[in-house]
Backbone bond lengths (Angstrom), bond angles and torsions (degrees), N, CA, C in turn:
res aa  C-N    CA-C-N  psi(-1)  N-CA   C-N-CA  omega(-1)  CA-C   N-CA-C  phi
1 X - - - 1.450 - - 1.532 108.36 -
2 X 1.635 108.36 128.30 1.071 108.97 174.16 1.983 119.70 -79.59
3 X 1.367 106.80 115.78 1.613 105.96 170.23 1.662 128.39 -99.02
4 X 1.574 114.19 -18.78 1.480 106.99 169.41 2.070 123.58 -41.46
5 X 0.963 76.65 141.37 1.820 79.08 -177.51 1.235 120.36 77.99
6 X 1.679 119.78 8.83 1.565 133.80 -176.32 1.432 119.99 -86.61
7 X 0.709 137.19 -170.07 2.029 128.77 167.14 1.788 91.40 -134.03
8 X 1.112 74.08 -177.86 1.845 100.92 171.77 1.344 112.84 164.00
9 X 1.689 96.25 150.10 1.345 98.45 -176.17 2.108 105.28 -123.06
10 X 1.078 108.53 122.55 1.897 121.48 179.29 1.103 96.73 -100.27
11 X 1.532 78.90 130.89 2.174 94.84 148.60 1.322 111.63 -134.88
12 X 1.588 93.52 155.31 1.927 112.49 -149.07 1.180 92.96 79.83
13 X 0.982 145.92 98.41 1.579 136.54 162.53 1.762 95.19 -114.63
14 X 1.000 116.74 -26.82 1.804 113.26 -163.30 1.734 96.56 -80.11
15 X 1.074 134.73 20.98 1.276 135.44 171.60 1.670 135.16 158.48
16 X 1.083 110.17 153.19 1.340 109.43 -179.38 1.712 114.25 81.29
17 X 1.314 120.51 -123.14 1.271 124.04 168.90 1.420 135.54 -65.15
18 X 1.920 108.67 -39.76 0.864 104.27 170.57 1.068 143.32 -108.07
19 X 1.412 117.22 17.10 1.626 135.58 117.58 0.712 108.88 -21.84
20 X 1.687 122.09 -82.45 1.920 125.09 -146.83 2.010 92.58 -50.05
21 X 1.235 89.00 -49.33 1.542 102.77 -171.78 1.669 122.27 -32.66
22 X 1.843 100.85 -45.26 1.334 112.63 177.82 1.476 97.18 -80.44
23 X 0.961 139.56 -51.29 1.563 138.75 -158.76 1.508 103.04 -65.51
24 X 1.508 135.30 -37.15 0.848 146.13 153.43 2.140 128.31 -34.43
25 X 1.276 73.80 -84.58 2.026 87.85 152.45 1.313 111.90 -27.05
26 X 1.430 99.41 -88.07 1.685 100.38 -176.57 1.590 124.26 -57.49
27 X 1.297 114.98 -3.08 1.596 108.77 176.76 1.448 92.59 -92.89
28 X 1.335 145.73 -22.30 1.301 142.21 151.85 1.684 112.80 -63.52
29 X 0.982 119.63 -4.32 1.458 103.74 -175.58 1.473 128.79 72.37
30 X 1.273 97.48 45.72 1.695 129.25 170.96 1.524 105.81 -97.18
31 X 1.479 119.77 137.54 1.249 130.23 156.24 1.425 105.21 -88.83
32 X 1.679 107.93 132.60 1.477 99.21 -162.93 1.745 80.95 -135.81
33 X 1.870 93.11 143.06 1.756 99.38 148.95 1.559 108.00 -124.51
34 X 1.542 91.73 145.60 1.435 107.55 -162.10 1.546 101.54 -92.98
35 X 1.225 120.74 151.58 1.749 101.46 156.90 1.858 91.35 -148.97
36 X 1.398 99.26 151.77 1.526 115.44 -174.02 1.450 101.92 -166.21
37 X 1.682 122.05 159.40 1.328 126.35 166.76 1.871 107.06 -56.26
38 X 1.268 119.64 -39.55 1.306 133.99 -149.37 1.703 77.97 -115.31
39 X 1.294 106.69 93.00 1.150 108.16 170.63 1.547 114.76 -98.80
40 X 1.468 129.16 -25.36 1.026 149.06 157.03 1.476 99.61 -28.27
41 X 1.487 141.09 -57.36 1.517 150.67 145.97 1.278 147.64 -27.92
42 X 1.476 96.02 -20.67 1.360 125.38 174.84 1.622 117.53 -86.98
43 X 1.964 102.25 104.23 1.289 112.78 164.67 1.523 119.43 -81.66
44 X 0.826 131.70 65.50 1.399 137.47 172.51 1.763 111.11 -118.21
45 X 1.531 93.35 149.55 1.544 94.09 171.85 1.215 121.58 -45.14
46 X 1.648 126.87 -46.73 1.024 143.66 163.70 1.444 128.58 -96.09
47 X 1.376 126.07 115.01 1.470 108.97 -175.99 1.422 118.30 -141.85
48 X 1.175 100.22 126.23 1.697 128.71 -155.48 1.591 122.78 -97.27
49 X 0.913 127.77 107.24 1.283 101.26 169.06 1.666 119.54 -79.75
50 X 1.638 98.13 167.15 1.553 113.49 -158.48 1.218 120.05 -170.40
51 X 1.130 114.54 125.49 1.473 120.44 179.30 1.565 117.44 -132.30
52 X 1.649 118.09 98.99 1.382 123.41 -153.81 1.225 124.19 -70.98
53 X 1.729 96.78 -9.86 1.775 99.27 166.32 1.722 121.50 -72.47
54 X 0.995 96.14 -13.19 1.519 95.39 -163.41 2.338 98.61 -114.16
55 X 1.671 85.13 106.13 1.725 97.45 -164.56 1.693 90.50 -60.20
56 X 1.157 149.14 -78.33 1.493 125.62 -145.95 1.758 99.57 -62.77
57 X 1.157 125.60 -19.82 1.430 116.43 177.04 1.539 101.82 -61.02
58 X 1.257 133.37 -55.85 0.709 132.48 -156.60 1.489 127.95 -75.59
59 X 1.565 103.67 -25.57 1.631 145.13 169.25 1.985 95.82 -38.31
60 X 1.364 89.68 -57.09 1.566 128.35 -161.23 1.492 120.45 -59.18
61 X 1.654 94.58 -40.08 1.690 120.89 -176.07 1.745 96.30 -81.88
62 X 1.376 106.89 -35.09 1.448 94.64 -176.93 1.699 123.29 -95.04
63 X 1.197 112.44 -8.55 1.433 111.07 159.64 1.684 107.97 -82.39
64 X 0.951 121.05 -24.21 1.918 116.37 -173.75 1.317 99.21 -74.29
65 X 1.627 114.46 -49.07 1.430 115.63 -174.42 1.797 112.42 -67.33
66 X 1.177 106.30 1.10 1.582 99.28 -179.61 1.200 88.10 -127.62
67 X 1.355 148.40 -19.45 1.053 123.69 158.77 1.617 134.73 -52.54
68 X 1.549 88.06 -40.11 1.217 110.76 177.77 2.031 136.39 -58.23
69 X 1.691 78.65 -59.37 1.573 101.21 146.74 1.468 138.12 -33.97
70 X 1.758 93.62 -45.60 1.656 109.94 -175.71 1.641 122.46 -67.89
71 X 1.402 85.21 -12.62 1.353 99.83 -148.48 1.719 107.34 -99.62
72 X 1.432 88.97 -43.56 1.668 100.67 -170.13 1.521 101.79 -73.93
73 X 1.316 98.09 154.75 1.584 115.86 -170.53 1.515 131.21 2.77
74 X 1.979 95.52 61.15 1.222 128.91 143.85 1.926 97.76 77.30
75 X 1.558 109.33 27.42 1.542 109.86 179.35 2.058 90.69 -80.81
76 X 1.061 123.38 103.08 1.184 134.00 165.71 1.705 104.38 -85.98
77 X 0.865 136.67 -42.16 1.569 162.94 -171.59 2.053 107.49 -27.14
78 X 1.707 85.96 -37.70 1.741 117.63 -158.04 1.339 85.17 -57.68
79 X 1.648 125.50 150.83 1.456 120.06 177.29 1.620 81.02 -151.21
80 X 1.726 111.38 104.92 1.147 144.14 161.10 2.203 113.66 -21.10
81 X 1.262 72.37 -45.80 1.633 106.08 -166.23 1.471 94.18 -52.78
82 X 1.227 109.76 -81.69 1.246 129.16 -150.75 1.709 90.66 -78.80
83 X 1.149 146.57 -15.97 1.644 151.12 156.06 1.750 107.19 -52.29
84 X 1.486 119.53 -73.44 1.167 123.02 178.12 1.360 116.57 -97.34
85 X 1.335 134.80 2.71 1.706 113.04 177.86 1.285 106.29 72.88
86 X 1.550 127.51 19.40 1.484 113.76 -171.42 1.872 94.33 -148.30
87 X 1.069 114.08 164.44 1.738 113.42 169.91 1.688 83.81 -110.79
88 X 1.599 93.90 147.06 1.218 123.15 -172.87 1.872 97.06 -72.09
89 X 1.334 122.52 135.37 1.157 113.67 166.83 1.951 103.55 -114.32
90 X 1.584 82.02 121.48 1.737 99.94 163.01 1.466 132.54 -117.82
């Protein structure tokens, strides 16, 4: 399977698995956003902090990370919609 030019979004990214996970991605040529408490840790293109116990935090991590995504090097493609189940309110 081809992944260059793909996105993705990890959690735990600042260690252990879902690190390997991001470091992985991007040696395929994945645009990745990371989110972790220890965001300071987070090698990802994008890196977020996040803490999955807490639901509007998390609400939060996933509109930035697709915002974010959408944005960087001209991926217009990203459809919010179909990411969260919700239309973005602006």
């Amino acid at each position: 399977m081809e992944l260059a030019g793909k996105t993705a979004v990890v959690t735990g990214a600042s260690s252990g698995i879902g690190a390997a996970t991001v470091r992985q991605l991007r040696a395929a040529g994945v645009r990745v956003a990371g989110g972790a408490r220890r965001v300071e840790r987070v090698d990802a293109d994008v890196a977020l902090e996040l803490d999955v116990t807490d639901e509007a935090a998390s609400r939060a991590f996933v509109d930035a990370a697709v915002e974010a995504l959408a944005t960087r090097r001209n991926c217009g493609g990203l459809d919010r919609r179909k990411l969260t189940g919700r239309n973005p309110v602006r």
